[in-house]
N, C-alpha and C positions, 0 to 999 in steps of 0.2 A: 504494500500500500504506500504511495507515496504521497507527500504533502510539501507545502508550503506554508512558511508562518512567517507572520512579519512581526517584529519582536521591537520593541522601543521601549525607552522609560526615560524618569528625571528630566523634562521639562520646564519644572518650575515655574509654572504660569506664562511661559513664552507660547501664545497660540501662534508665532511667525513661524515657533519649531515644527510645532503639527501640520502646517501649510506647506512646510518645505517637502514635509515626508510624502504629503498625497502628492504636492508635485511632480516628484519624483517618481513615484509610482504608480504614477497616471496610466492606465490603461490597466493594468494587474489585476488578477486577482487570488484572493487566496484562501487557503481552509482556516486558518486561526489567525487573528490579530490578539496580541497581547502587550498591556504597560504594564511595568512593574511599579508600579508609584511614583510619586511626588508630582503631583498635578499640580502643584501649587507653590509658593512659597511663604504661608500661614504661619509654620516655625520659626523662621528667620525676622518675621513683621509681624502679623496679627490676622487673628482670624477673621474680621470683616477684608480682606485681603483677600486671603484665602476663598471665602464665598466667591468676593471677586471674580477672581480668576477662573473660579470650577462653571459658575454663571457663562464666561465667556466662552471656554474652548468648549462647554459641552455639545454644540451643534460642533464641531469638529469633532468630535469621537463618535459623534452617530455617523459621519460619513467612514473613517472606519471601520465600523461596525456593518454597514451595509455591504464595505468592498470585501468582507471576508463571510468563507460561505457560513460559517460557523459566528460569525461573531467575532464583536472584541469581547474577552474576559482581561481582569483587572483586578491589580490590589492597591490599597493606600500606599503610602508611605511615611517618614515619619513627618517630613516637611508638611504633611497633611494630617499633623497628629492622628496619623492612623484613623482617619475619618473620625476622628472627635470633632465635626465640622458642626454647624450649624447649616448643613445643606445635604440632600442626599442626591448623589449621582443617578440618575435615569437612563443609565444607556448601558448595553450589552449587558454580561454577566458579570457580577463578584463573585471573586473566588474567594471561597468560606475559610476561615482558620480552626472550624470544630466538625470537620465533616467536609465529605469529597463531592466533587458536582460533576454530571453527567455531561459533555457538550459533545454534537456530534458521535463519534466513537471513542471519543479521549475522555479521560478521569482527570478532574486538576484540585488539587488541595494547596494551601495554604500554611498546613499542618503536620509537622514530620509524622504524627503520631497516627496518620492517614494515609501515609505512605504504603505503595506499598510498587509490585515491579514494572506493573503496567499505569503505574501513577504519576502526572509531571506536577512537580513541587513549583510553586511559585511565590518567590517570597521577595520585600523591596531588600530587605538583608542576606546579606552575603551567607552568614553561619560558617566562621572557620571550619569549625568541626567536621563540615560534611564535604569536605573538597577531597579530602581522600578516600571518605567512607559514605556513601549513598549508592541505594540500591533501588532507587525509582526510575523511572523510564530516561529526565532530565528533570533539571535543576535550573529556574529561569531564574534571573536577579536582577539588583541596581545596586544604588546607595553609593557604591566608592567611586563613580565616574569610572573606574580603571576593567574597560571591558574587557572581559576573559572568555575563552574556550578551554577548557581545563574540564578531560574528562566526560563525566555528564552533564556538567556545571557550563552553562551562560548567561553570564554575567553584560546586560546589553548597553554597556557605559555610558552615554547620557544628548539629551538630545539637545540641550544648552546649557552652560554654566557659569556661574560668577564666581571670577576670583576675588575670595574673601580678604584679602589684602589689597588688592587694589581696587575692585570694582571693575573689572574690565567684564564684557561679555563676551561669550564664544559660542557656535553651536558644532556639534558634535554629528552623531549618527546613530544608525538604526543597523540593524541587525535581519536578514532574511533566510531564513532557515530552511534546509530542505529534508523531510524522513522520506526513510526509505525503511520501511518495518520499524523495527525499533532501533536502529541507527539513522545518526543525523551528522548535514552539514551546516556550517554556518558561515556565513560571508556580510563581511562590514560594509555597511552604504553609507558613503560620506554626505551631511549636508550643511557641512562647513569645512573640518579641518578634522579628522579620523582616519587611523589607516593603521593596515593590520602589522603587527611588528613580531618577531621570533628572537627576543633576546639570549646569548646566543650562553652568559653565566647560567640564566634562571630558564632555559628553553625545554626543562622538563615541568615546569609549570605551568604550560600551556602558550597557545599563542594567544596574544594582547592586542587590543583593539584604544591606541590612543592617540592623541595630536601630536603633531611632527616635531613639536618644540619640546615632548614632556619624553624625561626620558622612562626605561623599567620602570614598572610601578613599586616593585623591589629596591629600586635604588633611590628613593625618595628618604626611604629612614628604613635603616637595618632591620629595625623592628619588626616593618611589616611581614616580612618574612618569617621571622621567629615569632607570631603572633598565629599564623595560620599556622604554620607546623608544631607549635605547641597544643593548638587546640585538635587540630587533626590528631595528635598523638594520644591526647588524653581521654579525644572520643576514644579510637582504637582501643587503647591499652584497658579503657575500663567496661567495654563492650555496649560501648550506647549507652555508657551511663551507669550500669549495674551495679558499678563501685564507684564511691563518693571521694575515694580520694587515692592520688598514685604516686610512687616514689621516683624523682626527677629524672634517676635514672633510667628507670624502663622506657620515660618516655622519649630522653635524647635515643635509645637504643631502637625505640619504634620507628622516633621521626627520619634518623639516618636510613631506617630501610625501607623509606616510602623512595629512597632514592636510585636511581641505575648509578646516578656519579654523584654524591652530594658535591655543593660547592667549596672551593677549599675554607678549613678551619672550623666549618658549619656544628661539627659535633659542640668544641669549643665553645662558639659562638654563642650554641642556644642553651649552650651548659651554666655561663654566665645568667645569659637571658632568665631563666629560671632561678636563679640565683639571687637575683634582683627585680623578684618580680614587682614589687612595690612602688617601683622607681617608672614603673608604665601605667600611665593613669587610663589606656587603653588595653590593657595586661587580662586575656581570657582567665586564667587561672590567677589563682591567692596563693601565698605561701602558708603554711601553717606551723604552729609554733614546732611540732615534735619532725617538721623538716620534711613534710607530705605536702602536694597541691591538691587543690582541690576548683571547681568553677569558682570564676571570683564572683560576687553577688552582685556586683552594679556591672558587669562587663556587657556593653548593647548588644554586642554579637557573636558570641562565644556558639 
């Protein structure tokens, strides 16, 4: 069976982004349209904002929603306090976070705990944890701009952005997916400044979907790295969770063999990292007093 999906997210209230996309894709058509969130920019300003802008693009997601045979489905984001809005969305499908939804022949949840092999997750958060361990069909995302192929994981990076230090604006791209049973391809549509990149340190982490000027998403802050493979490990090492807490060791020992080459000094590295986890106020895991980690409590994306 094959298909088509045209994949978008993080627009942030720019209806120019959603205009660029139909333009672009003027004549197509396809079985599933999907945003991963942030319609808005309500987080960053205020919720009459927020309505704002849901007000405005909404006749742009019904067109959409008409070019795909299936519909758009869709989830909040946080930019959109997760639909703590004062407005309720009227077009296509939401995709539920306590229960799976039927569309066309695809199953899509919200919810790992709905997962299951013939199920595609869609969530505006990344979830360290599941970049090496997920056993649902695919894994659609947003949140960090920094789009990825990694796996079953897509990560659809963003379709406009502001630089929070300077205010500059950019728009980004969209993502069109092609299955083929239950494997899939994906290929990045520019409609601004996006382009697929294979870093060549980090190129068993997938191939990257970002702007020409930005480099690895990896080489922004060491961390990021040892933040995913911390959580990856910790998922592993405690089997989804069944144990609440793992000794650091097991987990550099896990994270090293998610790899064919780790990159040099990586054991080291995340051996540290762990070591100091306190010192990352984005830090999946906690240290605990008797020298075990465990999930840290405020971590948004673990």
């Amino acid at each position: 069976m094959s298909e088509r999906w045209l994949v978008m997210g993080d627009h942030h209230g720019d209806a120019e982004a959603l205009r660029r996309v139909l333009d672009d894709t003027a004549g197509e058509r396809f079985d599933y349209a999907v945003h991963v969130g942030d319609f808005t920019r309500a987080m960053r300003h205020d919720e009459a904002l927020g309505v704002e802008q849901l007000r405005e693009t909404e006749p742009i997601l019904e067109e959409f929603d008409d070019r795909a045979e299936h519909g758009l489905l869709w989830v909040w984001g946080d930019q959109d306090h997760y639909g703590d809005l004062d407005y309720d969305l009227d077009v296509g499908t939401e995709i539920p976070d306590d229960d799976r939804v039927t569309v066309g022949s695809r199953q899509f949840t919200s919810s790992l705990a709905h997962v299951d092999a013939d199920t595609v997750l869609v969530t505006h958060d990344e979830h360290w944890r599941l970049a090496d361990h997920f056993d649902g069909l695919a894994h659609v995302c947003g949140n960090t701009h920094f789009g990825r192929r990694f796996g079953r994981r897509l990560n659809a990076a963003f379709l406009q952005e502001t630089n929070p230090h300077t205010g500059d604006q950019r728009y980004g791209g969209y993502v069109v997916v092609e299955f083929e049973g239950e494997n899939f391809d994906a290929g990045v549509r520019s409609i601004g400044d996006l382009e697929r990149r294979l870093c060549e340190r980090h190129r068993e982490r997938g191939v990257q979907f970002l702007p020409s000027d930005w480099e690895c998403m990896y080489a922004w802050d060491d961390r990021v790295l040892l933040r995913e493979l911390a959580a990856s490990a910790f998922y592993g090492v405690t089997d989804g969770g069944e144990r609440s807490t793992a000794d650091p060791d097991e987990l550099v020992a896990h994270a090293v063999g998610l790899w064919d080459d780790p990159p040099r000094d990586f054991r080291k590295d995340l051996a540290a990292y762990l070591d100091e986890l306190d010192h990352d106020r984005y830090a999946p895991l906690a240290r605990r007093e008797d020298g075990r980690v465990e999930v840290a409590e405020d971590c948004y994306s673990y």
